[in-house]
GUTIMI-241412 format. One record per residue: residue in three letters; x, y, z of N, C-alpha, C in turn. Coordinates in steps of 0.001 Angstrom, whole numbers, padded with zeros to 6 digits, always signed. Each point is the difference from the previous one (the first is absolute). Layout:
// residues N
AlaXYZXYZXYZ ...
//
This chain:
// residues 268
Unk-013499-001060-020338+001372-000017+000497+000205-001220+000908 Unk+001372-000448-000068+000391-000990+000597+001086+000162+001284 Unk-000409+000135+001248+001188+000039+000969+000089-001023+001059 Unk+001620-000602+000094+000228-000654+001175+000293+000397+001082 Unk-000494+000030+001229+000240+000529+001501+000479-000952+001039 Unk+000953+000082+000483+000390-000973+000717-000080+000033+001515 Unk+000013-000699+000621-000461+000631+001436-001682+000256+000096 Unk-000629-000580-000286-001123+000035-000216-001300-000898+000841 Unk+000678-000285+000904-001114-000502+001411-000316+001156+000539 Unk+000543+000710+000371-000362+001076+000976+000399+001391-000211 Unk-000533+000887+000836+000396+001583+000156+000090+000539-001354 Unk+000852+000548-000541+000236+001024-001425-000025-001171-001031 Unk+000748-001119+000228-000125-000846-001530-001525-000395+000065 Unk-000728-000472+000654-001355-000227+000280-000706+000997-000580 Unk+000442+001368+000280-001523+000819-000083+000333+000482-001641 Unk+001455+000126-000086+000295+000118-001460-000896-000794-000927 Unk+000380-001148+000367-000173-001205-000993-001792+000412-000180 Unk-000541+000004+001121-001391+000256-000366-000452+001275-000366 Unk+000443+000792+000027-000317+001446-000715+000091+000051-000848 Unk+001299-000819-001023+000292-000075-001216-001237-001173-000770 Unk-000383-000660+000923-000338-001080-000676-001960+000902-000121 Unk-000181+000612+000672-001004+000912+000350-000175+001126-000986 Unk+001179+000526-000721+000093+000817-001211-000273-000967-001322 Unk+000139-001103+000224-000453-000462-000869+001470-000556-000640 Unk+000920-000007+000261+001414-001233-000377+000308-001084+000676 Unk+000145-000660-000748+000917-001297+000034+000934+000016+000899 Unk-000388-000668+001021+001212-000196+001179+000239-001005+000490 Unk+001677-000491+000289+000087-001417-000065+001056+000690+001318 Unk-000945-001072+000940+000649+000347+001704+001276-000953+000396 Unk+000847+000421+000430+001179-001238+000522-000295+000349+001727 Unk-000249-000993+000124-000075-000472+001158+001146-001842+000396 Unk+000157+000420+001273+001073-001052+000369-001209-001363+000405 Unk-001172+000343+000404-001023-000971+000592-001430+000226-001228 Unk-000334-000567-000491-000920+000080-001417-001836+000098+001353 Unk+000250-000150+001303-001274-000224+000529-000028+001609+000512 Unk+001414+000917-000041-000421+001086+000155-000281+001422-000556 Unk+000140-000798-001245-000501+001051-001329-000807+001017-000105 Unk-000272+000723-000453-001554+000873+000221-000766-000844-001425 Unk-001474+000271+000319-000839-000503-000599-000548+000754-000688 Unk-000156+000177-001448-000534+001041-001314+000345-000742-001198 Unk-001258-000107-000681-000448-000517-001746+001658+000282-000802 Unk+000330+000986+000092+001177+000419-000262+001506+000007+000399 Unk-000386-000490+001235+001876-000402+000542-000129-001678+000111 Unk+001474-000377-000767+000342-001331-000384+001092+000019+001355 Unk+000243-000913+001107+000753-000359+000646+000986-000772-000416 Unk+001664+000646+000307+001106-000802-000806+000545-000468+001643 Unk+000578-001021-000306+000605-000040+001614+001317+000138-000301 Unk+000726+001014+000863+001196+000318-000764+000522+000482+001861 Unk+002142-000323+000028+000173-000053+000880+000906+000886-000812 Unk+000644+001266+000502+000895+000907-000581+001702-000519+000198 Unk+000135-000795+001152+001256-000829+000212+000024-001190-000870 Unk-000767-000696-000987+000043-000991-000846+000032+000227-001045 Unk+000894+000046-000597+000544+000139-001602-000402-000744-000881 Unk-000349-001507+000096-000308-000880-000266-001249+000541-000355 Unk-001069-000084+001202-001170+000767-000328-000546+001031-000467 Unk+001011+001051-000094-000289+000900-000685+000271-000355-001839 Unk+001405-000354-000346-000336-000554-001657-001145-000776-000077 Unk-000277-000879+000492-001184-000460-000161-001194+000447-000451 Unk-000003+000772+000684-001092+001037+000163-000651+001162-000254 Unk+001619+000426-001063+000045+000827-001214-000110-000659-001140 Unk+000441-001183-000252-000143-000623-001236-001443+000034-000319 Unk-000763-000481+000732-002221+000614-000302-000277+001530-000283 Unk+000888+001068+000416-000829+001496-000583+000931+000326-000784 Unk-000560-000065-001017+000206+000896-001290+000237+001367-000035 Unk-001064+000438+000240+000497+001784+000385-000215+000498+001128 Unk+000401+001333+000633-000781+000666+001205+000282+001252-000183 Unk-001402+000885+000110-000033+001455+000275+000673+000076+000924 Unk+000418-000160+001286+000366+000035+001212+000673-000743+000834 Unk+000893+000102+000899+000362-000786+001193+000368+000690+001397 Unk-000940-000624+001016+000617+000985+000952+000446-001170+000923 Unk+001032+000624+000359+000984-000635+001015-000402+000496+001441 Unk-001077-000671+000609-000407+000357+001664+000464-000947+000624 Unk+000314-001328-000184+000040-000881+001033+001166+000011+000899 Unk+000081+000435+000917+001272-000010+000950-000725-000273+001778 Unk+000883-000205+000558+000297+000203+001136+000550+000821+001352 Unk-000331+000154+001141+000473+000966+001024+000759-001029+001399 Unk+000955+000537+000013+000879-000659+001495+000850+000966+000735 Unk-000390+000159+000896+000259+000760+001183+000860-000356+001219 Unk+001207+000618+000531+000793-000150+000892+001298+001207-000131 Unk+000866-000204+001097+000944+000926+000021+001051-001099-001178 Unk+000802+001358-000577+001050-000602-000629+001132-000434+000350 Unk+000419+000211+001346+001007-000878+000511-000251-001693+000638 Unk-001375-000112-000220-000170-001116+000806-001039-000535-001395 Unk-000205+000250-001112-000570-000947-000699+000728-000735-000807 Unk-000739-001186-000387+000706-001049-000738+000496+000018-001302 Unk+000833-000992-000085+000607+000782-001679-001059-000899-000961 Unk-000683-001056+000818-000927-000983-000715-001290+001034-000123 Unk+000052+001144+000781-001328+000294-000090-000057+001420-001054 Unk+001118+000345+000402+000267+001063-001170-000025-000723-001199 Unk+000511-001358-000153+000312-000251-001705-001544+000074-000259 Unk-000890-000638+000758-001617-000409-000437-000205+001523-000597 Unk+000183+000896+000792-000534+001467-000255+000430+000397-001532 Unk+000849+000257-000092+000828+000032-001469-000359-001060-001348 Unk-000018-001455+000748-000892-000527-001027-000663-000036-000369 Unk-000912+000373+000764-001538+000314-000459-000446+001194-000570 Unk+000472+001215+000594-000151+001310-000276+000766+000491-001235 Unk+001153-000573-000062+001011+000439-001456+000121-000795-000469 Unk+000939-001023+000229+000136-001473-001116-001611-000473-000548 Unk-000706-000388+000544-001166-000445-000378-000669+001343-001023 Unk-000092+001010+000693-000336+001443-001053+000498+000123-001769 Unk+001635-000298+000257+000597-000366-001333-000692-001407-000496 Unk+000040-001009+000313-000844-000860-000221-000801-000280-000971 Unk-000730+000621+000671-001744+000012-000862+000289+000960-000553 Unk+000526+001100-000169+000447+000714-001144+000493-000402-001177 Unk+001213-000672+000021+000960-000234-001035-000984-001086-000483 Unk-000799-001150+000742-001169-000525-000466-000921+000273-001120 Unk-000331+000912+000489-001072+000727-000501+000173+001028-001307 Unk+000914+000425+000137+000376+001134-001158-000116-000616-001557 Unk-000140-000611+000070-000020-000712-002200-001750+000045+000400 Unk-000838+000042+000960-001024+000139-000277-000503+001367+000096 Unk+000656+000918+000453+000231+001484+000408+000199+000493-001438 Unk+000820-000521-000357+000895+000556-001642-001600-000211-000768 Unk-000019-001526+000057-001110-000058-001276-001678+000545+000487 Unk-000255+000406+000580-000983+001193+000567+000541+001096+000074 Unk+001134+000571-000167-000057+001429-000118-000023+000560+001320 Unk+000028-000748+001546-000150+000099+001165+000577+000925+000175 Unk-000509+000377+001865+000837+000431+001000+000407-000662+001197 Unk+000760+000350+000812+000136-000752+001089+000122+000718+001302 Unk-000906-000073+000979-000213+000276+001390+000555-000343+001079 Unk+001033+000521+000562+000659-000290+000575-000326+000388+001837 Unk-000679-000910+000684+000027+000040+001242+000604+000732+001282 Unk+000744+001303+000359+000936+000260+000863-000743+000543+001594 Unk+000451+000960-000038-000643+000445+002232+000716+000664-000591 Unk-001449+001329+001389+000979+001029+000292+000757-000150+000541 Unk+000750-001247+001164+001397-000822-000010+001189+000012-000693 Unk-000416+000127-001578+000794-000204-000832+001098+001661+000129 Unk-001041+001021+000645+000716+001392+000003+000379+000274+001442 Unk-000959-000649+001129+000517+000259+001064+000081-001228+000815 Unk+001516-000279+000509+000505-001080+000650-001146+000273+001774 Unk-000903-001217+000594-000341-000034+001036+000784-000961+000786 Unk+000321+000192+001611+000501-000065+001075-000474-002183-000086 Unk+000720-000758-000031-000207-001179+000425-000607-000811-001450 Unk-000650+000753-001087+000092-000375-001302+000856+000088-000997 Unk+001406+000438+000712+001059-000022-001123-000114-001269-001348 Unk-000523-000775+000517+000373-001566-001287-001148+000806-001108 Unk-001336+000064+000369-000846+000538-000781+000390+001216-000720 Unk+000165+001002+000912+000659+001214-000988+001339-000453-001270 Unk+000619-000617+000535+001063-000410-000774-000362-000483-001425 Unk-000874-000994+000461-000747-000682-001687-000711+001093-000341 Unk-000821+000981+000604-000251+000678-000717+000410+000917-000691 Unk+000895+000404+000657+000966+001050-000717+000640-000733-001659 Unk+000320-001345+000562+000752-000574-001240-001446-000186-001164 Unk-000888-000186+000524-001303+000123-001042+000665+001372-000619 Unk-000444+001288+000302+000180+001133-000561+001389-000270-001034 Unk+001241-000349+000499+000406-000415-001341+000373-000402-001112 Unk-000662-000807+000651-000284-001453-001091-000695+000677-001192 Unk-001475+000534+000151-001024+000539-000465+000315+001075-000565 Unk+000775+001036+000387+001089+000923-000757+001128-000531-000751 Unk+000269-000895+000149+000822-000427-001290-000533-000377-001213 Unk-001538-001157+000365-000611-000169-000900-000508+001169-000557 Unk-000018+001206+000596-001181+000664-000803+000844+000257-001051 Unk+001153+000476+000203+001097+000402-000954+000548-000783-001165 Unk+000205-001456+000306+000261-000958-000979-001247-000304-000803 Unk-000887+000214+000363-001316-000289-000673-000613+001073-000912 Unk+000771+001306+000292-000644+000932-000911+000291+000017-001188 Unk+000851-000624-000542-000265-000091-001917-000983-000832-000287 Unk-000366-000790+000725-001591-001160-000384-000916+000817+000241 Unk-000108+001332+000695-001262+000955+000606-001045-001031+000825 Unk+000844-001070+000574-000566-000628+001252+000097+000760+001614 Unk-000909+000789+000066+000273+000691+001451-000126-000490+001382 Unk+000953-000433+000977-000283+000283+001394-000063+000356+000941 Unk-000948-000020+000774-000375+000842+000666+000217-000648+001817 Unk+000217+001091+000812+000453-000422+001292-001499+000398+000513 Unk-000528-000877+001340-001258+000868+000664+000562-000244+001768 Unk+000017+000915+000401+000364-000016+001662-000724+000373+000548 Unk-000938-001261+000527-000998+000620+001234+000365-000040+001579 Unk-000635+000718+000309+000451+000345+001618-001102-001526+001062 Unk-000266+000636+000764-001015-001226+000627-001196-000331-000275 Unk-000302-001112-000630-001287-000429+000006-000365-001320+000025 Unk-001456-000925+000480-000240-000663+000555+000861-001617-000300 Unk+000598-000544+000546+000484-001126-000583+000093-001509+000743 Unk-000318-001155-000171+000481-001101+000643+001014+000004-000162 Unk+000553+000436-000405+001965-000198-000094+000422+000525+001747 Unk-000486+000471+000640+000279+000685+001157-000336-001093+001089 Unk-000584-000943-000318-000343-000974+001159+001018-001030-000058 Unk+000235-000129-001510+001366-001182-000004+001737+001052+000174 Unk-000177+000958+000190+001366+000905+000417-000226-000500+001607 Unk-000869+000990+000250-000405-000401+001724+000819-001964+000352 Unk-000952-000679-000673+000818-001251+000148+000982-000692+000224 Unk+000661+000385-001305+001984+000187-000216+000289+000857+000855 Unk-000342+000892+000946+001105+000934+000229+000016-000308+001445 Unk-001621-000746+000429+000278-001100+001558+001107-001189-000174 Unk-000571-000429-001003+000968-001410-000501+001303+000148+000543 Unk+000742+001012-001143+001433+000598+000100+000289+000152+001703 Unk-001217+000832+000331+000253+000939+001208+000211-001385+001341 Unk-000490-001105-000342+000144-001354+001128+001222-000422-000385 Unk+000550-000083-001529+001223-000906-000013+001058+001063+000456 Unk-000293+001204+000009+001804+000896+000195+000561-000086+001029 Unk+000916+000704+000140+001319-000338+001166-000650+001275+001404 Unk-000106-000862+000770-000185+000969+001411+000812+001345-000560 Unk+000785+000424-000851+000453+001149+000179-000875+000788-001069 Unk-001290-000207-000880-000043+000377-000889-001603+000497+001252 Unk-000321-000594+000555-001336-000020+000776+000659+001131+001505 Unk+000966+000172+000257+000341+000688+000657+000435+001594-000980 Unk+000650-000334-000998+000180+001646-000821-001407+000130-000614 Unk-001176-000404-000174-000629+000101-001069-001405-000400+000672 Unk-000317-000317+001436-001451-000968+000341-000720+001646-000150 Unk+000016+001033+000728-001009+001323-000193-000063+000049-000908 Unk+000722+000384-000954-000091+000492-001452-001051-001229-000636 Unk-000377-001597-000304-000111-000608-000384-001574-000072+000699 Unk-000209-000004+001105-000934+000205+000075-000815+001374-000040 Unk+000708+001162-000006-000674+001157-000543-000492-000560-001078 Unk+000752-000339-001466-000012-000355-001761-001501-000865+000258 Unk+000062-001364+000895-001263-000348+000005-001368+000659+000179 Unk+000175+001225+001385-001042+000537-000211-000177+000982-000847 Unk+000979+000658-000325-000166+000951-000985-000985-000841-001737 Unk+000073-001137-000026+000332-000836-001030-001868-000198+000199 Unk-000373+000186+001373-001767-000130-000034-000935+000740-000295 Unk+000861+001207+000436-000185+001399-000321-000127+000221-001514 Unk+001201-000163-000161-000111+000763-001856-000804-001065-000644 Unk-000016-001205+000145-001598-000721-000934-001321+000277+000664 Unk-000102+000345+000764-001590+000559+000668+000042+001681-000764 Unk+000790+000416-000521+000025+001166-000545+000387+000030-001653 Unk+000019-001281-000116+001084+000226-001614-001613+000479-000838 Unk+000974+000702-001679-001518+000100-000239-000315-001384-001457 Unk-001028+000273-000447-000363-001033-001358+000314-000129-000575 Unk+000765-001447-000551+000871-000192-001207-000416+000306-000878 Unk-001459+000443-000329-000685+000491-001322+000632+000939-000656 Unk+000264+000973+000872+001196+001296+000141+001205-000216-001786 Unk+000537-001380+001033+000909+000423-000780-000239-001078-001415 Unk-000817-000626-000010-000770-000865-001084-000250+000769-000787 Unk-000553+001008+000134-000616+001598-000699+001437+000338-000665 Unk+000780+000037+000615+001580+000706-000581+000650-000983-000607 Unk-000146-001219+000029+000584-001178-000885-000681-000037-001777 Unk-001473+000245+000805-000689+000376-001735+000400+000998-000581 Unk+000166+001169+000467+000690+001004-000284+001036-000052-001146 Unk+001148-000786+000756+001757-000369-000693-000607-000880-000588 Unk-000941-001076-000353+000042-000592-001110-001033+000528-001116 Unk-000864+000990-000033-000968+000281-000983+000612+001512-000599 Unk+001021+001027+000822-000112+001068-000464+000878+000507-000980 Unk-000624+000434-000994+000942+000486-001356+001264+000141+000524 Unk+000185+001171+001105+001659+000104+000254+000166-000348+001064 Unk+000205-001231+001001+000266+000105+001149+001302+000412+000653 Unk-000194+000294+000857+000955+000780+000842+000778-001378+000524 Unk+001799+000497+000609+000947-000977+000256-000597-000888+001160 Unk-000539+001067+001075+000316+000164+001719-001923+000222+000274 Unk-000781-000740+000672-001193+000622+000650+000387-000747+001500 Unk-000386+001281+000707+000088-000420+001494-001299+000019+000374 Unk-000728-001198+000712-001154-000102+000595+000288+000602+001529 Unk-000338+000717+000598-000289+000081+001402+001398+000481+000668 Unk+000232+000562+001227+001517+000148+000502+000777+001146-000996 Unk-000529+000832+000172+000275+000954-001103+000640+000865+001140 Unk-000684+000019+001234+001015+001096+001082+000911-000721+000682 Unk+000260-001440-000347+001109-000230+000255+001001-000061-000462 Unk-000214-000232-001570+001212-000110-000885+000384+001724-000320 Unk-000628+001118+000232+000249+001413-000255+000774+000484+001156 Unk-000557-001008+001220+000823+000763+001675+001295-000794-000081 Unk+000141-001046-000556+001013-000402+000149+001400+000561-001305 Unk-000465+000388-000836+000035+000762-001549+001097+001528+000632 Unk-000883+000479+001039+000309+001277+000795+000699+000164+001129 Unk-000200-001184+000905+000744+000139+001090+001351-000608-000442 Unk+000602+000631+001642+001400-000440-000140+000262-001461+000692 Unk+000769-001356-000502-000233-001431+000153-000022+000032+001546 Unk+001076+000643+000645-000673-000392+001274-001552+000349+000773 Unk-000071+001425-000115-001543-000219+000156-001223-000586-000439 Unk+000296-000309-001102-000763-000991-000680+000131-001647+000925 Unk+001131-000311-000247+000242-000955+001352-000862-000445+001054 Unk+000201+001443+000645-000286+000073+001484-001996-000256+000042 Unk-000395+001205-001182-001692-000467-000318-000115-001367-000021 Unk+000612-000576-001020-000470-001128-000488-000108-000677+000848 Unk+001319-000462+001412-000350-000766+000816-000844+000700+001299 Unk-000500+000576+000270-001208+000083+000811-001178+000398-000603 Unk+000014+000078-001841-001250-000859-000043-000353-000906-000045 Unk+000871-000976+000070-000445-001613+000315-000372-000200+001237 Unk+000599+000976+001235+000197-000169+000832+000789-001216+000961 Unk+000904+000426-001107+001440-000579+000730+001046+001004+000831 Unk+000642-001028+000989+000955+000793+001117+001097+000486-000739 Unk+000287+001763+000321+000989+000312-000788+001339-000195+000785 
//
């Protein structure tokens, strides 16, 4: 079998790419930096930027077919929504949805002529909106239905896709959020550091916390093989955060609310 994974330096596209390549398939990694590839007899490094169109035809015109494509590569940016940028929201959206369609619509004539599926990247985000990650939840949500539309337009080809929403687990993506969200947090308006400095620095520490605790992207590497090897896969697998997306499922929005922000431990 043949699958492309994108997002593939680090965390879930990383451990994917090598698990798959570890079962013994053909895996051709997109990575934005070719020096941070993972290393296996079996994974071919593509350097592929999900905002370059250019690069992506390109870059479909070389595979012929694919068992697979999973769409991991995205991004996380963090701040309140009255005080973030509309430059920083567009990045979020581009990367997370525009770029998602992307390498999709890319990719699909090699999807078709393999008989593929396609893996579609989301968070348990995508079901429950968190306090100061509105931009992230947002793309993710629009992942969910994006990925539900495809599944639907795609079912007379019996090309299936599949959504996977994992909850927390280990990622460098969390050191470059941390980053952007000082960045942002130096350029904003004294009024955004006056409504928003506790809360922002709660998110930071909270933000040390949940990666000293997240668990192994293997996790959900395990559940990516899953949606691409199993006779019938299922629409929806949720990795991890299972009592959050059920408490929030049950409660009523404001109490749900009120949890959510003092478990970040933010000022209510």
């Amino acid at each position: 079998m043949i699958y492309l994974v994108t997002g593939a330096s680090s965390g879930i596209g990383r451990a994917t790419a090598l698990r798959l390549a570890g079962r013994g398939h053909e895996v051709i990694a997109g990575v934005r930096n070719l020096d941070d590839a993972p290393t296996h007899p079996r994974v071919r490094p593509l350097p592929l930027d999900v905002t370059d169109t250019a690069q992506l035809a390109a870059a479909a015109k070389g595979i012929g077919r694919l068992d697979g494509l999973v769409n991991n590569a995205g991004v996380t940016f963090a701040g309140p929504m009255e005080h973030l940028t509309l430059e920083r929201l567009r990045e979020q959206l581009e990367i997370n949805v525009v770029g998602l369609v992307a390498v999709t619509q890319a990719f699909l004539p090699a999807i078709r002529a393999g008989s593929g599926r396609i893996v579609m990247m989301s968070s348990a985000a995508g079901r429950v909106t968190i306090p100061l990650h509105g931009a992230y939840s947002a793309s993710k949500q629009a992942v969910e239905a994006i990925a539900d539309a495809l599944r639907q337009e795609l079912r007379p080809w019996r090309l299936p896709v599949i959504i996977i929403e994992p909850g927390t687990f280990q990622s460098r993506n969390r050191a470059s959020t941390e980053a952007a969200a000082r960045a942002d947090r130096a350029a904003a308006p004294e009024a955004a550091e006056n409504h928003y400095g506790r809360a922002m620095d709660a998110l930071l520490t909270s933000n040390k916390k949940t990666e000293a605790a997240a668990g192994d992207p293997e996790r959900v590497a395990a559940v990516v093989e899953r949606a691409l090897t199993a006779a019938r896969p299922r629409a929806r697998y949720l990795v991890g955060s299972r009592a959050l997306v059920t408490t929030a499922r049950l409660l009523p929005t404001r109490t749900m609310d009120a949890l959510l922000i003092r478990s970040l431990g933010l000022p209510l």
